[in-house]
ROKE-825181 format. One record per residue (C-alpha): residue in one letter; residue number from 1; x negated, y, z negated. Coordinates in steps of 0.1 Angstrom, whole numbers, plus 5000, padded with zeros to 4 digits. Layout:
BEGIN
[A,NUM,[X,Y,Z]]
...
This chain:
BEGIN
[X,1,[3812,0372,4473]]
[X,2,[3833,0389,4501]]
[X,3,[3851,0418,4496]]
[X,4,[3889,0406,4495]]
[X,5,[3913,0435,4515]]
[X,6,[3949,0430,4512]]
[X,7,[3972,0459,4534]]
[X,8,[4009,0461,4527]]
[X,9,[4037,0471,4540]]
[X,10,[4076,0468,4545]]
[X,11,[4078,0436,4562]]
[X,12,[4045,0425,4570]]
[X,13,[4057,0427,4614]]
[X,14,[4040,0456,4628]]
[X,15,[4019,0482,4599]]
[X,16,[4003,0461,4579]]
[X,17,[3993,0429,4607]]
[X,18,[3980,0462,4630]]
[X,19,[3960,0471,4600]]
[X,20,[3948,0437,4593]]
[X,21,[3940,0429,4627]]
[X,22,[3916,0461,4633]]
[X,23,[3898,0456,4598]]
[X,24,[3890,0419,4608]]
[X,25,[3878,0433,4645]]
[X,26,[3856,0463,4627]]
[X,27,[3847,0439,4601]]
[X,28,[3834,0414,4628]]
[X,29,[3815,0441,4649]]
[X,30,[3797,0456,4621]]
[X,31,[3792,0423,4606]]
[X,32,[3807,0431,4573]]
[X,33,[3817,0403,4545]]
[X,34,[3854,0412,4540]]
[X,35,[3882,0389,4539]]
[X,36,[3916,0410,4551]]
[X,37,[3952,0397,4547]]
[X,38,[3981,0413,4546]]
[X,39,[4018,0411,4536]]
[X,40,[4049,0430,4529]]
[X,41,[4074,0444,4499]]
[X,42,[4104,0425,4517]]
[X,43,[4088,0403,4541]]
[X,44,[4097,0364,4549]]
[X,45,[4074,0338,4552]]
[X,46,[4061,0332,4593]]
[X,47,[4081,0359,4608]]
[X,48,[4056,0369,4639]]
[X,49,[4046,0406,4642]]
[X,50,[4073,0425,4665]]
[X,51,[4059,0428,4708]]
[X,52,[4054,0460,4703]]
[X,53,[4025,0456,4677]]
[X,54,[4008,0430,4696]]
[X,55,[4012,0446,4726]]
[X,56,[3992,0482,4709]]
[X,57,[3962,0460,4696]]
[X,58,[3960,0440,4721]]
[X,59,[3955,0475,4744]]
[X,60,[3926,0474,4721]]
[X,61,[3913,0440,4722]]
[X,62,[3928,0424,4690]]
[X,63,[3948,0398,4691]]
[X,64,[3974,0397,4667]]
[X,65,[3997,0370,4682]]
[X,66,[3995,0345,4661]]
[X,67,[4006,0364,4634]]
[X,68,[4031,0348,4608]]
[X,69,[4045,0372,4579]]
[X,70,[4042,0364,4543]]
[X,71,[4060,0382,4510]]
[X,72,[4036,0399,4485]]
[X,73,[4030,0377,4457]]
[X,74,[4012,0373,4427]]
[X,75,[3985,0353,4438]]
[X,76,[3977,0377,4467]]
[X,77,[3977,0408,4448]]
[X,78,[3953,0392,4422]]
[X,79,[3930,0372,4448]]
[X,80,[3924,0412,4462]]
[X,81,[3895,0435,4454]]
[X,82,[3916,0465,4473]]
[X,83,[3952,0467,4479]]
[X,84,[3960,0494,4504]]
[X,85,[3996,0502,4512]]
[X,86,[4009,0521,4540]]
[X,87,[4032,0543,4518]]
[X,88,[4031,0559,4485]]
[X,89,[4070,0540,4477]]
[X,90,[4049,0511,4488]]
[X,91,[4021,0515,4457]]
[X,92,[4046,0527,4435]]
[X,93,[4064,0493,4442]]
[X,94,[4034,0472,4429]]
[X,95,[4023,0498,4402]]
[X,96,[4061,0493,4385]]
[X,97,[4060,0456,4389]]
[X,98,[4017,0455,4372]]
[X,99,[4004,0490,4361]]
[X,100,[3971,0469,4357]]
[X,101,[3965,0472,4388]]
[X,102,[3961,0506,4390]]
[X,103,[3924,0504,4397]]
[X,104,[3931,0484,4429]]
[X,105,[3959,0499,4446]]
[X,106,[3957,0528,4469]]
[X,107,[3978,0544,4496]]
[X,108,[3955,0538,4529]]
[X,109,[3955,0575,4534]]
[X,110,[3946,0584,4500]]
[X,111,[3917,0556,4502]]
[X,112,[3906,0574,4533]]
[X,113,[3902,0607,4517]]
[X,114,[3930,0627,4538]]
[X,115,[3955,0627,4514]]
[X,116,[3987,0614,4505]]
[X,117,[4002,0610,4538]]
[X,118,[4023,0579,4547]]
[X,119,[4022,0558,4580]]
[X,120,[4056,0555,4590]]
[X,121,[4074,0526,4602]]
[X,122,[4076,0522,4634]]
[X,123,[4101,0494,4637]]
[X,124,[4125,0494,4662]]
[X,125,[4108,0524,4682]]
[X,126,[4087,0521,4716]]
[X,127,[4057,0505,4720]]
[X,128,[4042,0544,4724]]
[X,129,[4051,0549,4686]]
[X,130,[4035,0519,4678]]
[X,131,[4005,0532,4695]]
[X,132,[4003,0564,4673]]
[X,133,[4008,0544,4643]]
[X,134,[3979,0523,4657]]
[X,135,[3958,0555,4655]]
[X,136,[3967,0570,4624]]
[X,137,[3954,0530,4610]]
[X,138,[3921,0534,4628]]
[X,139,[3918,0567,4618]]
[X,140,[3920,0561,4576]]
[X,141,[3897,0533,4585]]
[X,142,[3874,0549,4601]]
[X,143,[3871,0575,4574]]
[X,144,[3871,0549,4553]]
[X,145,[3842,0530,4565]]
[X,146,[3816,0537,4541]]
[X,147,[3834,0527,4510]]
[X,148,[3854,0494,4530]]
[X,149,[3818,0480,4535]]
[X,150,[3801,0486,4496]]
């Protein structure tokens, strides 16, 4: 059974789709069994990921234009083997709402080794910030590798 990866952010437009949409591209290179979603605290359901994040993976050959937002839910969160969030408010969010799931939530950066170190929104900023957020992802995940393909 694959691997179930669920990244979440704010609202699910630019971090966590970005996120997703490497993961599924690494995922598919590598040939890993992972299933990757993604959603967001105070996101709205089919809201498409801002220009500005399509725009950064698609500088890097992932297409994420068809994204279409969805709120964190109960049935996501549980479907997941690994919850990674892109800010410690973000995990504390889910850990207050089900402390059970403690085994199963992790900040991205923490997952990654390096640390508790948020990756800031970059809503409303220039497609350039969006960029360095994009590297800051592929960075945890690339550190992360080993453990995202066990």
């Amino acid at each position: 059974m694959p691997q179930k990866i669920l990244f979440v952010c704010t609202g699910n437009i630019c971090r966590s789709p970005m996120a997703e949409g490497l993961l599924k591209k690494m995922a598919l290179d590598q040939q890993w069994s992972l299933e990757v979603q993604s959603a967001g605290l105070a996101a709205f359901n089919g809201v498409p990921a801002t220009s500005e994040a399509v725009e950064a993976c698609q500088e890097k050959g992932i297409n994420i234009s068809a994204h279409q937002s969805q709120p964190l839910s109960k049935t996501l969160v549980l479907e997941s083997t690994l919850i990674l969030t892109m800010t410690d408010k973000h995990k504390e969010s889910i850990l207050r709402k089900m402390p059970q799931l403690a085994d199963k939530v992790s900040l991205l950066s923490d997952f990654a080794g390096q640390g508790i170190e948020d990756v800031e929104d970059p809503m409303g900023q220039s497609v350039d910030a969006y960029r360095k957020i994009f590297a800051q992802i592929e960075g945890y995940l690339l550190k992360a590798q080993e453990k995202l393909q066990a």
